[in-house]
mmJSON file of the N, C-alpha and C atoms, coordinates in Angstrom:
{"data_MODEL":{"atom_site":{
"group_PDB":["ATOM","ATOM","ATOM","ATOM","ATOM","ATOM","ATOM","ATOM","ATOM","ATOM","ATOM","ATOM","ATOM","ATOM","ATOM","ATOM","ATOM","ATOM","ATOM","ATOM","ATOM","ATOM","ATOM","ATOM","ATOM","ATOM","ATOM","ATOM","ATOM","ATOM","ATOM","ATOM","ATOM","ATOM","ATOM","ATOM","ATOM","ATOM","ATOM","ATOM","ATOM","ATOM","ATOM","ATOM","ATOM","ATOM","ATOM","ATOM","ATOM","ATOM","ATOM","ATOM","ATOM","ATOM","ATOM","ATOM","ATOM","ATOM","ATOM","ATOM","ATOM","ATOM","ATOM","ATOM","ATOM","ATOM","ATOM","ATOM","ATOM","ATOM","ATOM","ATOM","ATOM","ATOM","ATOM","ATOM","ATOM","ATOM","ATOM","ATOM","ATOM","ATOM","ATOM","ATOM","ATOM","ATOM","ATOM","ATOM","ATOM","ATOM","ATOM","ATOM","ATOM","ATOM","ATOM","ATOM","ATOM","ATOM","ATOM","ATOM","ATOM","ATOM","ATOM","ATOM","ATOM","ATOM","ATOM","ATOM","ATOM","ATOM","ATOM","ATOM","ATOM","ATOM","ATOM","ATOM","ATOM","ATOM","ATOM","ATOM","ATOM","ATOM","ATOM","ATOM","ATOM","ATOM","ATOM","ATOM","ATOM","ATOM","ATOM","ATOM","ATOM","ATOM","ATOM","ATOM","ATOM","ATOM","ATOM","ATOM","ATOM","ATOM","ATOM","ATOM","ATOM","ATOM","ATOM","ATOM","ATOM","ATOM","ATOM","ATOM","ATOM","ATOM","ATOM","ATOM","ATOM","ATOM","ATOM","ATOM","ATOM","ATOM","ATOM","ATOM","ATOM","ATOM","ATOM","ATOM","ATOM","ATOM","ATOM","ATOM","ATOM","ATOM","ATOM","ATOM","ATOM","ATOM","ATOM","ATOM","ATOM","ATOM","ATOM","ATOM","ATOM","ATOM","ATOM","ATOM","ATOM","ATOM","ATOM","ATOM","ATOM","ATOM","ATOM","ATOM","ATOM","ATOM","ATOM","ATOM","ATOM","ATOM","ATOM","ATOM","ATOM","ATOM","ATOM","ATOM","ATOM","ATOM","ATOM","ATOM","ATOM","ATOM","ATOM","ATOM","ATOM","ATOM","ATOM","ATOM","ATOM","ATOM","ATOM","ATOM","ATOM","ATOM","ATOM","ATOM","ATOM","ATOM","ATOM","ATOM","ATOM","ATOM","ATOM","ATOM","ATOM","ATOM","ATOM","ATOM"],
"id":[1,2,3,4,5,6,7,8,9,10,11,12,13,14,15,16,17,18,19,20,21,22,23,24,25,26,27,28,29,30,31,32,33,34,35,36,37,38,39,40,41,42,43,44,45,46,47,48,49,50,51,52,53,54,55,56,57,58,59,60,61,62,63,64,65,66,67,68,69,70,71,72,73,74,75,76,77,78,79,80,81,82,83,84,85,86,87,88,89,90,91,92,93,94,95,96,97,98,99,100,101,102,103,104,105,106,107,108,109,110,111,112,113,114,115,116,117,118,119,120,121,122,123,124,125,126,127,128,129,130,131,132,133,134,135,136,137,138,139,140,141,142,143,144,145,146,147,148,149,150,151,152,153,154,155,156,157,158,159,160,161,162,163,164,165,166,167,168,169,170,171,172,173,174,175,176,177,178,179,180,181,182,183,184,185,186,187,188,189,190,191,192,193,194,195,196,197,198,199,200,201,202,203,204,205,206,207,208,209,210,211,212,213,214,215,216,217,218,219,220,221,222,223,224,225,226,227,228,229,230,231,232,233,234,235,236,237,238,239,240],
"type_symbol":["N","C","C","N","C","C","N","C","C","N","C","C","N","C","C","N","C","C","N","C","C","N","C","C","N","C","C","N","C","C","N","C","C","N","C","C","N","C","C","N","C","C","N","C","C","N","C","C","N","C","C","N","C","C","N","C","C","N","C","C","N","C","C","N","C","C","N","C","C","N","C","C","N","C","C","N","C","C","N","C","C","N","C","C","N","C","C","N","C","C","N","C","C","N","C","C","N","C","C","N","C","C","N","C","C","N","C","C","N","C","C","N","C","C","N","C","C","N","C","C","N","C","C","N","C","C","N","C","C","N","C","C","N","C","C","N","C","C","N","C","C","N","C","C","N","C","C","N","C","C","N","C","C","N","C","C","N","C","C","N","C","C","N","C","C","N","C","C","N","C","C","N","C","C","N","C","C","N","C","C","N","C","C","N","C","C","N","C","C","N","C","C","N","C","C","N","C","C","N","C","C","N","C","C","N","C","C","N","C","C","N","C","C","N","C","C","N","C","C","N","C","C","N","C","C","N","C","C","N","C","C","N","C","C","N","C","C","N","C","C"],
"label_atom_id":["N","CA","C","N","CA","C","N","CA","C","N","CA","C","N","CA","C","N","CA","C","N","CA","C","N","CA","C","N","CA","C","N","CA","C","N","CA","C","N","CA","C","N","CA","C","N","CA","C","N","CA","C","N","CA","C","N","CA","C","N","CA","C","N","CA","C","N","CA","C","N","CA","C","N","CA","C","N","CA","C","N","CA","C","N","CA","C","N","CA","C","N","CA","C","N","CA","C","N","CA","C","N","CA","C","N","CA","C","N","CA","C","N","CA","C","N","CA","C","N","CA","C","N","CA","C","N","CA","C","N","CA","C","N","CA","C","N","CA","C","N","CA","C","N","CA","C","N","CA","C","N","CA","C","N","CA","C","N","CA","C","N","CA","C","N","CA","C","N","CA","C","N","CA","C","N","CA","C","N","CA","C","N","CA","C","N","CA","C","N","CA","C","N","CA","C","N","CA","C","N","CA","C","N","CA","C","N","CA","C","N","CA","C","N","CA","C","N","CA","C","N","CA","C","N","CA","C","N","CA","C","N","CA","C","N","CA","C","N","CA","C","N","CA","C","N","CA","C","N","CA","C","N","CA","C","N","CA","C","N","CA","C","N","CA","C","N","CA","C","N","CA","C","N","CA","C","N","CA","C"],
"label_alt_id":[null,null,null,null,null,null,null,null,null,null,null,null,null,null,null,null,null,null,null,null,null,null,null,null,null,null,null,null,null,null,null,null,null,null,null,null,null,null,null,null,null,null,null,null,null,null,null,null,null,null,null,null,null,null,null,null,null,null,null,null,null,null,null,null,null,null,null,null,null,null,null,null,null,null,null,null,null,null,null,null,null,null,null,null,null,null,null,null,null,null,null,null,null,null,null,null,null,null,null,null,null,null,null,null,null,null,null,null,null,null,null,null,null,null,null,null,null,null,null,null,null,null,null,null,null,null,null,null,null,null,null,null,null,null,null,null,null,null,null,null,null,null,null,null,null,null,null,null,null,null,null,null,null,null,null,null,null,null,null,null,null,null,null,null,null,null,null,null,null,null,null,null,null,null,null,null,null,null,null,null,null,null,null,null,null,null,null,null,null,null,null,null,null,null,null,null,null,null,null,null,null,null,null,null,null,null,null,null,null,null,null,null,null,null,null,null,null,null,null,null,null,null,null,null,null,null,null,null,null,null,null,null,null,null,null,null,null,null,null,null],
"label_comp_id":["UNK","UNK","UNK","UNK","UNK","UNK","UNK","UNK","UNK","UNK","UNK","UNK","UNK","UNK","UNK","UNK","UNK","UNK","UNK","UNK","UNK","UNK","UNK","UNK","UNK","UNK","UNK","UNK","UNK","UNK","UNK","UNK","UNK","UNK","UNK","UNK","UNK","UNK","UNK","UNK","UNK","UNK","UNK","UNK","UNK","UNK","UNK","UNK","UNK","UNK","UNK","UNK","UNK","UNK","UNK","UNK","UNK","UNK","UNK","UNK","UNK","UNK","UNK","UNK","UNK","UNK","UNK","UNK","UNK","UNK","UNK","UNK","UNK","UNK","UNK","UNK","UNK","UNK","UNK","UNK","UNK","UNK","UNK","UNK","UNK","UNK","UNK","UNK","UNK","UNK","UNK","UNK","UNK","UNK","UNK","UNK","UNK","UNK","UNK","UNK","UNK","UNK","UNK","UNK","UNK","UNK","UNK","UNK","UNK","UNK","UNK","UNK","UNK","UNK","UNK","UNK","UNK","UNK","UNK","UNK","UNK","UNK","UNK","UNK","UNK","UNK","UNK","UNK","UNK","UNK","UNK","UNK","UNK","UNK","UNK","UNK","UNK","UNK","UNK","UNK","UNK","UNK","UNK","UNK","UNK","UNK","UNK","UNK","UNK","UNK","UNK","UNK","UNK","UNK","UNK","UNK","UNK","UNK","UNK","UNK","UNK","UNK","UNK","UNK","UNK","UNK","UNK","UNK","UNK","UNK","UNK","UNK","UNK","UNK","UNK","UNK","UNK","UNK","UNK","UNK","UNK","UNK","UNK","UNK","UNK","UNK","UNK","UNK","UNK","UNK","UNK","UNK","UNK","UNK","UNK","UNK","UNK","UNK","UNK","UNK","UNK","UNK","UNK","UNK","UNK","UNK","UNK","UNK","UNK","UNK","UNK","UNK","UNK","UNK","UNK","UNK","UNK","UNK","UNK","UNK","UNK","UNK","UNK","UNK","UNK","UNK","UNK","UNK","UNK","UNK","UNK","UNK","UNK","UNK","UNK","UNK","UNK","UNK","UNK","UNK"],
"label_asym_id":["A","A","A","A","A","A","A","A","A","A","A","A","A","A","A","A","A","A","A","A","A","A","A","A","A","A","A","A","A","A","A","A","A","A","A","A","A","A","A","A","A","A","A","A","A","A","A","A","A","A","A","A","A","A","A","A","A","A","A","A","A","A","A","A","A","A","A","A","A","A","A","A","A","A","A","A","A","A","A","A","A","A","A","A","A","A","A","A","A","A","A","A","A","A","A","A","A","A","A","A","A","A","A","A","A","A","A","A","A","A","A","A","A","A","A","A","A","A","A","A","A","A","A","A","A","A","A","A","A","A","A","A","A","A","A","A","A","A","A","A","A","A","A","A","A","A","A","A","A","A","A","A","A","A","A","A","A","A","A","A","A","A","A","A","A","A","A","A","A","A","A","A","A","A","A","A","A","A","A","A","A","A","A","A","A","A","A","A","A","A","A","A","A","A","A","A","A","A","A","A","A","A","A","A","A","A","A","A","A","A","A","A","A","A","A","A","A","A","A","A","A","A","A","A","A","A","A","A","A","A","A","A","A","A","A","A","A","A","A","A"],
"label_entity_id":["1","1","1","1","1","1","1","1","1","1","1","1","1","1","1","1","1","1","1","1","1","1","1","1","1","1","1","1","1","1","1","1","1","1","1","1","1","1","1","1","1","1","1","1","1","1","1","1","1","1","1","1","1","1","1","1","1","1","1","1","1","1","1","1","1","1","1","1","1","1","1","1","1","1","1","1","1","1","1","1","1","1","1","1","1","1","1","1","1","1","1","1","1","1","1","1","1","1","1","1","1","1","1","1","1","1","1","1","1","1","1","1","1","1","1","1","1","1","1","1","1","1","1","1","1","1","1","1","1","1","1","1","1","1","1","1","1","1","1","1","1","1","1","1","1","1","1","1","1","1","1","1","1","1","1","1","1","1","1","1","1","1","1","1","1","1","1","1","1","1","1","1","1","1","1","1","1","1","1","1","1","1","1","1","1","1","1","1","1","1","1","1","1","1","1","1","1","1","1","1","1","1","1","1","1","1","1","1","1","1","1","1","1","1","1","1","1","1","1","1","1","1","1","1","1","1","1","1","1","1","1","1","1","1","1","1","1","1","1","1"],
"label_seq_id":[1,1,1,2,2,2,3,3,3,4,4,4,5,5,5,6,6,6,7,7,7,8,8,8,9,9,9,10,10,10,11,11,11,12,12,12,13,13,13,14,14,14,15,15,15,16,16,16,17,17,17,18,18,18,19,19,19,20,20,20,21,21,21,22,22,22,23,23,23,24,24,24,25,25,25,26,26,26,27,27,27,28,28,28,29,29,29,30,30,30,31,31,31,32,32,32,33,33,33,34,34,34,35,35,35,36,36,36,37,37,37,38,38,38,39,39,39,40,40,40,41,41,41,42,42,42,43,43,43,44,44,44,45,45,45,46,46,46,47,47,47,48,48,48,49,49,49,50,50,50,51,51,51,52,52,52,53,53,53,54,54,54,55,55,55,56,56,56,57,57,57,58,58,58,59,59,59,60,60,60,61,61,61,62,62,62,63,63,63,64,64,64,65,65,65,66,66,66,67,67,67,68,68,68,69,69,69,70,70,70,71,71,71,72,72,72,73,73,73,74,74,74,75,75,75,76,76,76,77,77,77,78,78,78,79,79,79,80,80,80],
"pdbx_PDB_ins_code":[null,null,null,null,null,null,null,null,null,null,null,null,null,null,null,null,null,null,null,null,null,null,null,null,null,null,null,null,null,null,null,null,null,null,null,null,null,null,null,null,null,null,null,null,null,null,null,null,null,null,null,null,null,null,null,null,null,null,null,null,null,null,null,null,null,null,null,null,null,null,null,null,null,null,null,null,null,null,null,null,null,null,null,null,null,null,null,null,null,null,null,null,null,null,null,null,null,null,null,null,null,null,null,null,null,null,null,null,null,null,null,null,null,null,null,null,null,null,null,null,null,null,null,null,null,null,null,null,null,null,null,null,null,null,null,null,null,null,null,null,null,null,null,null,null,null,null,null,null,null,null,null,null,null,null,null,null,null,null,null,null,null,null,null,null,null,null,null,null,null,null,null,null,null,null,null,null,null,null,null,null,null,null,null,null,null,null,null,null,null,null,null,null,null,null,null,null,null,null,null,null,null,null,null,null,null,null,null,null,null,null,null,null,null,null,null,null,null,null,null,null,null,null,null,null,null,null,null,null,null,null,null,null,null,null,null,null,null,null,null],
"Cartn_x":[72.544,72.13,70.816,70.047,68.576,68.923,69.987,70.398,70.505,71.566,71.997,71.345,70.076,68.902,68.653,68.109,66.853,67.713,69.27,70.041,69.814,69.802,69.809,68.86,67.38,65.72,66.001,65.942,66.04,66.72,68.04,68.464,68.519,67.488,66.813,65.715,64.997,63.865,64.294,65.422,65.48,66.555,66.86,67.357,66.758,65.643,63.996,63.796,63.647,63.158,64.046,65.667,66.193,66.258,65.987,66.063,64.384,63.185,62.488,62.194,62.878,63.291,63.907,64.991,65.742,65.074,64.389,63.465,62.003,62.048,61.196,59.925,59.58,58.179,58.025,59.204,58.556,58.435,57.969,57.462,58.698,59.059,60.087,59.812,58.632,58.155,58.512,57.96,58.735,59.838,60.623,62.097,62.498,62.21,63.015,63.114,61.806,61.327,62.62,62.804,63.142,64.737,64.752,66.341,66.817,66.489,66.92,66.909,65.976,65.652,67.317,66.915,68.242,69.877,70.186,71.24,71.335,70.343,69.959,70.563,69.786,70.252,71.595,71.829,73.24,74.582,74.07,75.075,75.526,75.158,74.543,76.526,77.043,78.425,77.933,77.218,76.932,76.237,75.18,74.881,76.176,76.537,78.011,78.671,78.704,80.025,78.866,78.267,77.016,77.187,76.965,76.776,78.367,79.249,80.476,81.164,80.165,80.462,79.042,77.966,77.365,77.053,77.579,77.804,77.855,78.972,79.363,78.523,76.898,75.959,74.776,75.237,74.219,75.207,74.486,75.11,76.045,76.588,77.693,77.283,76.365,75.39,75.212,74.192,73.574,74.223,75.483,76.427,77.184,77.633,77.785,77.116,75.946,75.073,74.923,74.714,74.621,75.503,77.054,77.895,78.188,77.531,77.734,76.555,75.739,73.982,74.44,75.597,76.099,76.611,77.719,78.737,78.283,77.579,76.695,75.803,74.944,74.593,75.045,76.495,77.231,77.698,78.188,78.717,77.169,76.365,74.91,74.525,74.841,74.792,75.13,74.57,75.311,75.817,76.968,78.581,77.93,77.529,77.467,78.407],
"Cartn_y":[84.1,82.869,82.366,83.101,83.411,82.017,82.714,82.272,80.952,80.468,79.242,78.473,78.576,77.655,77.508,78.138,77.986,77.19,77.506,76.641,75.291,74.994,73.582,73.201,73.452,73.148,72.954,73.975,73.145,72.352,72.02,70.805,69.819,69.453,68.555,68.229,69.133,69.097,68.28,68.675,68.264,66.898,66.424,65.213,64.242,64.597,64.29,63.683,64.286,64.394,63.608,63.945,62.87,61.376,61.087,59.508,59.409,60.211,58.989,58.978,60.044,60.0,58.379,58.596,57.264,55.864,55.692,54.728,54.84,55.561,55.185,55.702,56.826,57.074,58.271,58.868,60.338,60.607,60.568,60.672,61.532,61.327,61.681,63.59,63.847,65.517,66.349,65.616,66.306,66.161,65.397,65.23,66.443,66.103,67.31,68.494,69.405,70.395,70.405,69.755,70.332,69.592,68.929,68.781,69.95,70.928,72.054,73.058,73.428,73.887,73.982,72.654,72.808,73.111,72.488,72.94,74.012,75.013,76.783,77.359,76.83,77.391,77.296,75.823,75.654,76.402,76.616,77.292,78.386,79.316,80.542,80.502,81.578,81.57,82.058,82.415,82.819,81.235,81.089,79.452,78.687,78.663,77.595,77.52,78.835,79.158,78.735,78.709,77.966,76.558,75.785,74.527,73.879,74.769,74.063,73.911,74.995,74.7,73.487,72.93,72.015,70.957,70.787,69.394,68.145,68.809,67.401,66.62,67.66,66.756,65.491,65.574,65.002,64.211,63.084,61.539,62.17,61.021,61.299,61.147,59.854,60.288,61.727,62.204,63.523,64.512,64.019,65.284,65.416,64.541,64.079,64.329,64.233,64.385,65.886,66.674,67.75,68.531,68.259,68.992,68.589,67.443,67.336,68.116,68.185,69.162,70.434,70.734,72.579,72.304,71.272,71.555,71.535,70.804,70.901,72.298,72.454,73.689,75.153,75.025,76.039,75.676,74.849,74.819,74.944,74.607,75.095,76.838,77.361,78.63,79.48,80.542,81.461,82.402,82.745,83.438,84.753,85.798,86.691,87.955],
"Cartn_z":[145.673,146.305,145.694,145.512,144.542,143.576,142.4,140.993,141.594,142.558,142.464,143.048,144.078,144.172,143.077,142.335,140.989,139.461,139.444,139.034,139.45,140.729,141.306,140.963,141.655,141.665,140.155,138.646,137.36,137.973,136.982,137.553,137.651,139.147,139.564,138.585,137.927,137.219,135.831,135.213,133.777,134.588,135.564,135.886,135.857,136.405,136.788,135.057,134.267,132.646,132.262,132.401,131.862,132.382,133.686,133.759,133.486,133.23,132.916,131.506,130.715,129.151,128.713,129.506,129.22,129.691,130.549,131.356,130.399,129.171,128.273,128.473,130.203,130.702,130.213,129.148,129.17,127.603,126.68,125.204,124.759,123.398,122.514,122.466,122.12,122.193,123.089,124.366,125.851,125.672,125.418,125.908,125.233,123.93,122.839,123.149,123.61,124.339,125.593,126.352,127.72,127.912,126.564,126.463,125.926,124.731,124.192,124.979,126.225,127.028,127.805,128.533,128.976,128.914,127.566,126.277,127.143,126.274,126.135,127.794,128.677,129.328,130.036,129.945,130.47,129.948,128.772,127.842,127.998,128.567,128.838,130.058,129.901,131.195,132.57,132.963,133.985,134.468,134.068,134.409,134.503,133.59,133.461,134.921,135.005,136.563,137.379,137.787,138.636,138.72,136.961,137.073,137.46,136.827,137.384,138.925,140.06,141.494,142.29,141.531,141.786,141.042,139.897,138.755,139.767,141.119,141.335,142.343,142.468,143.338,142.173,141.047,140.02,139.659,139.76,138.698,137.196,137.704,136.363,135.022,134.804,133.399,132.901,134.078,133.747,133.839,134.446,134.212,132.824,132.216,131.181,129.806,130.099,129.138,129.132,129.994,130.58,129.719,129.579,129.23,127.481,127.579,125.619,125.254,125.789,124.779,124.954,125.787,125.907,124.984,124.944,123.436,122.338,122.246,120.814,120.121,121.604,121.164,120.823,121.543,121.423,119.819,119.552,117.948,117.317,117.247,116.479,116.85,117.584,117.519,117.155,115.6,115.267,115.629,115.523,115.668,115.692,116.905,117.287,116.932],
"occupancy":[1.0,1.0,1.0,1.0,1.0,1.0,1.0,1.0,1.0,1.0,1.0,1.0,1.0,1.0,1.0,1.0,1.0,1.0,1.0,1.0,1.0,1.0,1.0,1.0,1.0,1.0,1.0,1.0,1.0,1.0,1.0,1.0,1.0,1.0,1.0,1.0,1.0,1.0,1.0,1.0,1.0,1.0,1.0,1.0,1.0,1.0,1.0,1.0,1.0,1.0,1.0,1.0,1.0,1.0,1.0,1.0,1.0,1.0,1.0,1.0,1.0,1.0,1.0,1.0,1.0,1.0,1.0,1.0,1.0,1.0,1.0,1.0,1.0,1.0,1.0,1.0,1.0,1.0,1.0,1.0,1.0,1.0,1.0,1.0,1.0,1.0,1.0,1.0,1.0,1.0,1.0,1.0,1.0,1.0,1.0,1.0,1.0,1.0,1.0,1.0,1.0,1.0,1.0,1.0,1.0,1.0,1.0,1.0,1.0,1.0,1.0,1.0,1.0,1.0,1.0,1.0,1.0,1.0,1.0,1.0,1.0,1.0,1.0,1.0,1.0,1.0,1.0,1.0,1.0,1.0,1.0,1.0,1.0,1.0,1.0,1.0,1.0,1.0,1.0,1.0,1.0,1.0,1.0,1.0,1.0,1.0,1.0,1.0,1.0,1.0,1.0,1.0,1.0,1.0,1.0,1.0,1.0,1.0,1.0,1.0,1.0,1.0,1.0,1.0,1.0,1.0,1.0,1.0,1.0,1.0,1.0,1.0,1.0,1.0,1.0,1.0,1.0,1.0,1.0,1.0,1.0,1.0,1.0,1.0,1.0,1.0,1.0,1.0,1.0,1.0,1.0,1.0,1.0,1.0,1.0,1.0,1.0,1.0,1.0,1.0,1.0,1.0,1.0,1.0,1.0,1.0,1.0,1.0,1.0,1.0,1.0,1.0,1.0,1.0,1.0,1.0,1.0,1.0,1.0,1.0,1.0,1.0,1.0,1.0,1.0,1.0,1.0,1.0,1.0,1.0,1.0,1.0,1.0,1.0,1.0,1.0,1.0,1.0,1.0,1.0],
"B_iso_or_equiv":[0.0,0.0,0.0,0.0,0.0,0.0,0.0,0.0,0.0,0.0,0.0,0.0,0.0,0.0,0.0,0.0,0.0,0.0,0.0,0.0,0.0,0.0,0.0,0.0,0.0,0.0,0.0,0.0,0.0,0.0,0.0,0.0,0.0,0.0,0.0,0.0,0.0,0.0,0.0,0.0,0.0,0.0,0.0,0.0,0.0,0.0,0.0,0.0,0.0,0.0,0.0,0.0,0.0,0.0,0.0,0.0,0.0,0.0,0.0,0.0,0.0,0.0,0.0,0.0,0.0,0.0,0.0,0.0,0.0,0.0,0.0,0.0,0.0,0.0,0.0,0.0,0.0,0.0,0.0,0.0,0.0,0.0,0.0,0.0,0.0,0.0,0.0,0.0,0.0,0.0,0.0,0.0,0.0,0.0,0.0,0.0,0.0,0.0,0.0,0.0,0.0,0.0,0.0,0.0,0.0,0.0,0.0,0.0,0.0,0.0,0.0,0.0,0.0,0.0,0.0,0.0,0.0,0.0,0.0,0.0,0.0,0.0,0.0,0.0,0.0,0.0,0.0,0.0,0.0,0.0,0.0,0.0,0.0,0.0,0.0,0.0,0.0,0.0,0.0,0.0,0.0,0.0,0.0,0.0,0.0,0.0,0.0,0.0,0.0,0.0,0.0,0.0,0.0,0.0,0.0,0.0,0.0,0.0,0.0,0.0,0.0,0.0,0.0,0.0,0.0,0.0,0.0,0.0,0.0,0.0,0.0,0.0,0.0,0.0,0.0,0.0,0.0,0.0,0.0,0.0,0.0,0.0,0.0,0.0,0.0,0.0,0.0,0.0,0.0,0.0,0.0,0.0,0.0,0.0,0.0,0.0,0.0,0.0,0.0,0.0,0.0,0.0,0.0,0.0,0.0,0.0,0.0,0.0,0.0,0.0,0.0,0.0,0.0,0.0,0.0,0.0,0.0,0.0,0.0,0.0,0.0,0.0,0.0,0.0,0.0,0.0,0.0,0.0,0.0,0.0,0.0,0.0,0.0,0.0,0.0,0.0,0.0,0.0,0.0,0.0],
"pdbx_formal_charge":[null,null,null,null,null,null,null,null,null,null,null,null,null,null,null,null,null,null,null,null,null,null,null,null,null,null,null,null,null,null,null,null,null,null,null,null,null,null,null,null,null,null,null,null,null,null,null,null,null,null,null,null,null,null,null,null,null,null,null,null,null,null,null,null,null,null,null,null,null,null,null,null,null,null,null,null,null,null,null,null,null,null,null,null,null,null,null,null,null,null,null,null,null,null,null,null,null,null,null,null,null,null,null,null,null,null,null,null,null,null,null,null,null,null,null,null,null,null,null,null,null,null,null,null,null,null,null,null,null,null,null,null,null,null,null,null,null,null,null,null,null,null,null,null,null,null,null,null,null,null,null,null,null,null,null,null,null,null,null,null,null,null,null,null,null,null,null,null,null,null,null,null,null,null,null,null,null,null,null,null,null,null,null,null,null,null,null,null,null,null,null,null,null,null,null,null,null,null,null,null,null,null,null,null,null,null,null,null,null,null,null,null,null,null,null,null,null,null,null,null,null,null,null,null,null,null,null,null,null,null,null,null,null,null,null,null,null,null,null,null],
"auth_seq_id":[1,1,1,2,2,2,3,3,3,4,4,4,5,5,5,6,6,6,7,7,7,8,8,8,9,9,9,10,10,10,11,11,11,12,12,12,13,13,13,14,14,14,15,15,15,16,16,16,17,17,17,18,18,18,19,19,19,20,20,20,21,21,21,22,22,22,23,23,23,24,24,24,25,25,25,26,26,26,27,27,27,28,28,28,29,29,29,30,30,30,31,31,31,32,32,32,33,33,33,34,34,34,35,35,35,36,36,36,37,37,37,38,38,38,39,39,39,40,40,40,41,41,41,42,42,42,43,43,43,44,44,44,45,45,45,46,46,46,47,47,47,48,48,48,49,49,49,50,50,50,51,51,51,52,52,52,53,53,53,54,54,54,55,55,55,56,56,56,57,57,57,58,58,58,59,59,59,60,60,60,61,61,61,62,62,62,63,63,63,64,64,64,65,65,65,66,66,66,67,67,67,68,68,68,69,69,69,70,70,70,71,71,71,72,72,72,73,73,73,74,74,74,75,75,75,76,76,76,77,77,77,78,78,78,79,79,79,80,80,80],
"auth_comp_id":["UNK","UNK","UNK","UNK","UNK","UNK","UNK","UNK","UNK","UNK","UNK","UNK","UNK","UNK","UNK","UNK","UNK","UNK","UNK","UNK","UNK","UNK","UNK","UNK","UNK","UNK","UNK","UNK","UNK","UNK","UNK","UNK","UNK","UNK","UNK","UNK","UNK","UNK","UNK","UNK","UNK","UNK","UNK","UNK","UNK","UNK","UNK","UNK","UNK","UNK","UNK","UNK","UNK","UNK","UNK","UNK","UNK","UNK","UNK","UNK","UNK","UNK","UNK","UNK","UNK","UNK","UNK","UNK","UNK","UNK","UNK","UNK","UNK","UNK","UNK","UNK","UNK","UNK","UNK","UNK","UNK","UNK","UNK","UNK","UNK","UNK","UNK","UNK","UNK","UNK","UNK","UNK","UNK","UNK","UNK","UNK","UNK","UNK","UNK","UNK","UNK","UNK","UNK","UNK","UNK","UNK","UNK","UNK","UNK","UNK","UNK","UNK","UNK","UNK","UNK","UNK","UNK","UNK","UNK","UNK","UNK","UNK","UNK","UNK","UNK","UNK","UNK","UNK","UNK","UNK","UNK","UNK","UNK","UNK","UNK","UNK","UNK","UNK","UNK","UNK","UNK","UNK","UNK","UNK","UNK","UNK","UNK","UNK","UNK","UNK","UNK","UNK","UNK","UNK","UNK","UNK","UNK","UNK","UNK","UNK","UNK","UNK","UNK","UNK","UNK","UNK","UNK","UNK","UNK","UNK","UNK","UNK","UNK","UNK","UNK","UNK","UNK","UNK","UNK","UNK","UNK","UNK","UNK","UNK","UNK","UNK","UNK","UNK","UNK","UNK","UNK","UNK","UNK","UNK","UNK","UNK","UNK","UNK","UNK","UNK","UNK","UNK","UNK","UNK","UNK","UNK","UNK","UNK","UNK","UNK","UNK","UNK","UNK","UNK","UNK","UNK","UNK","UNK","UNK","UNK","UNK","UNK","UNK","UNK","UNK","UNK","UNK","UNK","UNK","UNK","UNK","UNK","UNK","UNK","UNK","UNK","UNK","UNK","UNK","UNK"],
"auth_asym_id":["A","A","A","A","A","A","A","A","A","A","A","A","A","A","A","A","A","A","A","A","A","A","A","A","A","A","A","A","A","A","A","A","A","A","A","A","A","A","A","A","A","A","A","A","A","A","A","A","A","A","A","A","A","A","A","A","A","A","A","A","A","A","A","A","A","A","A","A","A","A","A","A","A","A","A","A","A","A","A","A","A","A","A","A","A","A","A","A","A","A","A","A","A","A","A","A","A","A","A","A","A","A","A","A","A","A","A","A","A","A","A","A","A","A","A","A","A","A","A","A","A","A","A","A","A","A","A","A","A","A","A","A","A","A","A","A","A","A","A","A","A","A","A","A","A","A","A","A","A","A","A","A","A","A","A","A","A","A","A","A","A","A","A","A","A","A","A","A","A","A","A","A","A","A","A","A","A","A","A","A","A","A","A","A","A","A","A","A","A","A","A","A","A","A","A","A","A","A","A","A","A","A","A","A","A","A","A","A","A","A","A","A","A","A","A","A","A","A","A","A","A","A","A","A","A","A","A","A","A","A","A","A","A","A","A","A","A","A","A","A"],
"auth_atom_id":["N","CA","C","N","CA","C","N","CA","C","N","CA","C","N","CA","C","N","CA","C","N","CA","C","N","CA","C","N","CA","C","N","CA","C","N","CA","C","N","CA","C","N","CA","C","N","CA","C","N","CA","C","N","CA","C","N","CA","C","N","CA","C","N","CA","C","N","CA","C","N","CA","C","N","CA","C","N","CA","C","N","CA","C","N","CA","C","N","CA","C","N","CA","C","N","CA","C","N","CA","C","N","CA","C","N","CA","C","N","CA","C","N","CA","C","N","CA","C","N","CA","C","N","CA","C","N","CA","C","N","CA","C","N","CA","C","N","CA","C","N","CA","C","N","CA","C","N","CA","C","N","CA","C","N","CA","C","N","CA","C","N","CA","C","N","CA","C","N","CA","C","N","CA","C","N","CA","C","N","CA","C","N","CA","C","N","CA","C","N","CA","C","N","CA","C","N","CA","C","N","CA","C","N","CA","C","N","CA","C","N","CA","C","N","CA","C","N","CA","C","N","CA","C","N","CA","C","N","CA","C","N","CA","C","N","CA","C","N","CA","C","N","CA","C","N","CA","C","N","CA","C","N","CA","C","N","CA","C","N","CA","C","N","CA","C","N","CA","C","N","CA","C","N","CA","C","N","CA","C"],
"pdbx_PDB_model_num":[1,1,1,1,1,1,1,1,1,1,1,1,1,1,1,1,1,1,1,1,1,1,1,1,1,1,1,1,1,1,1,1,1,1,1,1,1,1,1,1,1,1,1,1,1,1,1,1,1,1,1,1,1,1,1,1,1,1,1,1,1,1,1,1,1,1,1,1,1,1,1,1,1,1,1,1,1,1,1,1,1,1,1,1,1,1,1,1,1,1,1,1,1,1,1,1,1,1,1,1,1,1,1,1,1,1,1,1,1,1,1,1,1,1,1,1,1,1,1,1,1,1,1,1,1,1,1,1,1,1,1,1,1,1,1,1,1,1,1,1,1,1,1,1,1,1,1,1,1,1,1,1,1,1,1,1,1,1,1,1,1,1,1,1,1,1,1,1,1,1,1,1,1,1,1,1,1,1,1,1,1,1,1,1,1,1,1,1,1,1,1,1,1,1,1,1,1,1,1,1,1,1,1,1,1,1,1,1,1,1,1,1,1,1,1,1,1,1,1,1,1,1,1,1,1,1,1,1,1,1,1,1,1,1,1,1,1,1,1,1]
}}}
């Protein structure tokens, strides 16, 4: 129960980052930082099974967006 607060609270946090990324209030440096951030962690399967039983409380943008910076980063990640 721990995990899936602190799943949410981020979250909220890089939701937070992404609308005022896009609304132009948050500088290109930050974004980069705490968009990869997020990627990273979303990517991760244990997160995943998390984000996939509360995706559906976050706007569809950010859900969206959410799930292309996993895909991406998963194809940029070397093959273990």
């Amino acid at each position: 129960r721990r995990f899936l607060f602190m799943v949410i609270s981020c979250a909220r946090h890089w939701e937070r980052a992404y609308h005022k990324a896009r609304g132009g209030t948050l500088d290109a440096t930050s974004w980069s930082g705490i968009h990869h951030e997020l990627a990273d962690v979303f990517s991760y399967p244990g997160t995943q099974a998390y984000w996939q039983r509360i995706h559906f409380m976050f706007p569809p943008d950010f859900v969206s967006f959410v799930e292309k910076a996993v895909r991406e980063i998963k194809r940029a990640r070397p093959a273990t």
